[in-house]
C-alpha positions in Angstrom: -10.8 -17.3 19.3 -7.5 -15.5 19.5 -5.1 -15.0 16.4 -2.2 -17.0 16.2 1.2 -15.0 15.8 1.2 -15.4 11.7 -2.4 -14.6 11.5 -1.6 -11.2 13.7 1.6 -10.2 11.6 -0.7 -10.8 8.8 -3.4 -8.7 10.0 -0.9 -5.9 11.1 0.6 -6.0 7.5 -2.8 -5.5 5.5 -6.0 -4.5 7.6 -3.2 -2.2 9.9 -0.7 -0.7 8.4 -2.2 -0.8 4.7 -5.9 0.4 5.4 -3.5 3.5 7.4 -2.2 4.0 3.7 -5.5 4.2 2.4 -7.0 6.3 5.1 -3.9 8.7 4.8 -3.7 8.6 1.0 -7.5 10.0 0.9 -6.4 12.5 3.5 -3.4 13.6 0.9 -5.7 13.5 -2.1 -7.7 15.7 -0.5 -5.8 18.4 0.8 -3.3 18.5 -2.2 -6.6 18.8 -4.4 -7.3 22.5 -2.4 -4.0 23.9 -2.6 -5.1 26.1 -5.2 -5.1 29.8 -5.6 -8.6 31.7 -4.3 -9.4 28.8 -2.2 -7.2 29.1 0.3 -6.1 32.7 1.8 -1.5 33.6 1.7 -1.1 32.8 5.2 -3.5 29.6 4.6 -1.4 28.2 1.9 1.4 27.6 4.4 -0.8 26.1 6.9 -2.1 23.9 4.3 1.3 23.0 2.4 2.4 21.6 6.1 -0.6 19.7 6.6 -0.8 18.3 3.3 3.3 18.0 3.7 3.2 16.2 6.5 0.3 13.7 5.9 1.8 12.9 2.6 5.1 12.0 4.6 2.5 10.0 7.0 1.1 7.9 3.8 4.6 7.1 2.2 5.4 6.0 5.9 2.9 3.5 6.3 3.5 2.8 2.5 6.9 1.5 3.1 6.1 0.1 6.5 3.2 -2.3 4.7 5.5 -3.5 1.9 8.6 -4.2 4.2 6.4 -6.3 6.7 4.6 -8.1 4.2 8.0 -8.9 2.8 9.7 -9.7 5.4 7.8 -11.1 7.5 4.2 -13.4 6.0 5.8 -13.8 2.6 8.6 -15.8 4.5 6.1 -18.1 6.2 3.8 -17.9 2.8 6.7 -19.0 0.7 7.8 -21.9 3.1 8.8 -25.0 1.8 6.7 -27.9 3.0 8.6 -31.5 4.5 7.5 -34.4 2.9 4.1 -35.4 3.7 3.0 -32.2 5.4 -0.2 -30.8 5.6 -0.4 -28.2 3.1 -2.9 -26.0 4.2 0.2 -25.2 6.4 2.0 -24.1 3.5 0.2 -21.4 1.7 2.3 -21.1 -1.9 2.7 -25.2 -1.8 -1.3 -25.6 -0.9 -2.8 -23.3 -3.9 0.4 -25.1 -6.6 -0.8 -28.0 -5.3 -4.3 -27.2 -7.1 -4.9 -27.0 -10.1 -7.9 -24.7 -10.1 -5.8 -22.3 -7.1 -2.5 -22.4 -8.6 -3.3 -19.3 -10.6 -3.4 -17.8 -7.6 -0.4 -17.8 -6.9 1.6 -18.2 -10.7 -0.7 -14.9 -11.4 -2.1 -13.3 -7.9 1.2 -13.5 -5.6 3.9 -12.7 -8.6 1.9 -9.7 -9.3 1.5 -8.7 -5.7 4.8 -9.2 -5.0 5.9 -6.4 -8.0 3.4 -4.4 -7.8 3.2 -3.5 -4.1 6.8 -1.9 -4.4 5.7 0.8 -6.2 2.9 2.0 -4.3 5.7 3.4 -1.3 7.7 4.3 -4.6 5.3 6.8 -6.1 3.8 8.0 -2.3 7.1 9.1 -1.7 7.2 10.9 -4.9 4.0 12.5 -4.2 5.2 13.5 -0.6 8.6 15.1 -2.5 7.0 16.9 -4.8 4.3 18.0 -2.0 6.7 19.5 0.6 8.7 21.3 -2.0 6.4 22.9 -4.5 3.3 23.0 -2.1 3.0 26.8 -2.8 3.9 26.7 -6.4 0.8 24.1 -6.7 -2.1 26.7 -5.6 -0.9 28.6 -9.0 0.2 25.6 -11.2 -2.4 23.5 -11.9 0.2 21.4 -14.1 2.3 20.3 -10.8 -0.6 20.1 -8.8 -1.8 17.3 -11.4 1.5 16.1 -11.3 1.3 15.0 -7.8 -2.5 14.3 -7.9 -1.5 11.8 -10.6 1.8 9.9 -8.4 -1.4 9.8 -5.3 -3.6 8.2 -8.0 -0.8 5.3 -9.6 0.5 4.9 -5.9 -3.2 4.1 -4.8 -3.9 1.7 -8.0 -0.8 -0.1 -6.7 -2.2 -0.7 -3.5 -5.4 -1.4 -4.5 -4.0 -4.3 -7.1 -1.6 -5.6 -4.5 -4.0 -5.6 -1.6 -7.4 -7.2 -3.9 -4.9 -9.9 -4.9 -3.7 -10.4 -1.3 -7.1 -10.5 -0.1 -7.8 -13.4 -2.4 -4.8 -15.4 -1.5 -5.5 -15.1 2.1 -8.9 -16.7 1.4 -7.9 -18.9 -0.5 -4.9 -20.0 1.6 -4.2 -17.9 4.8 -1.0 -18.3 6.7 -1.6 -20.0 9.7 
């Protein structure tokens, strides 16, 4: 059975573009965690501060590129406003308001979404900053390597929150 064209954007948005944030945040994590002094040789720092410079870039790219798509493109259909008498399966926000035990879903799961997913591209593009510019200042400075250890960790914990809850409205109510 093929995907209709809301089910594809939909797929795009979260199994796409935000399992790329994932994969690339754990890439970031990782390579901004062995920037430091003894582990890597002079001339390996540099190579290193451009990797982990440019996959941090990579992440905050597909950061912003999840959020925007998801808001601008199945929120629209998600937030739709049924005609009278419609089948509200078809109308995902109307469908889980409609029910009592699912509208918590959306007065708690989607509001929250909705605000938290913004800072996950927010504090990736922090991370990335901070990265490209005091990469070789990190391998010395534990305190700034933390620093941007710590944006990775609060962007991913946004991602995390806003993607759980959107996997648990999409089961509850997918956009068809």
């Amino acid at each position: 059975m093929w995907l209709s064209s809301r089910e594809l954007w939909t797929t795009i948005h979260g199994m796409g573009l935000g399992a790329g944030f994932l994969l690339l945040f754990t890439g970031t994590w990782a390579l901004l965690w062995g920037i430091r002094s003894g582990w890597v040789t002079t001339v390996g720092i540099e190579v290193h501060r451009r990797l982990a410079s440019t996959v941090a870039w990579l992440m905050a790219a597909f950061a912003w590129l999840t959020v925007i798509v998801g808001t601008y493109i199945p929120y629209i259909w998600y937030r739709a406003i049924p005609p009278d008498g419609a089948d509200l399966t078809k109308f995902p926000r109307s469908y889980l308001l409609a029910h009592p035990n699912l509208a918590m879903l959306h007065s708690f799961g989607m509001e929250w979404k909705e605000h938290v997913a913004w800072l996950a591209p927010l504090l990736a593009t922090a991370a990335a900053y901070l990265i490209s510019r005091f990469a070789p200042r990190m391998a010395e400075d534990s305190k700034l390597r933390n620093a941007g250890l710590t944006l990775l960790t609060l962007a991913f914990a946004a991602a995390a929150v806003a993607g759980m809850l959107g996997a648990f409205l999409t089961k509850a109510a997918p956009v068809h």
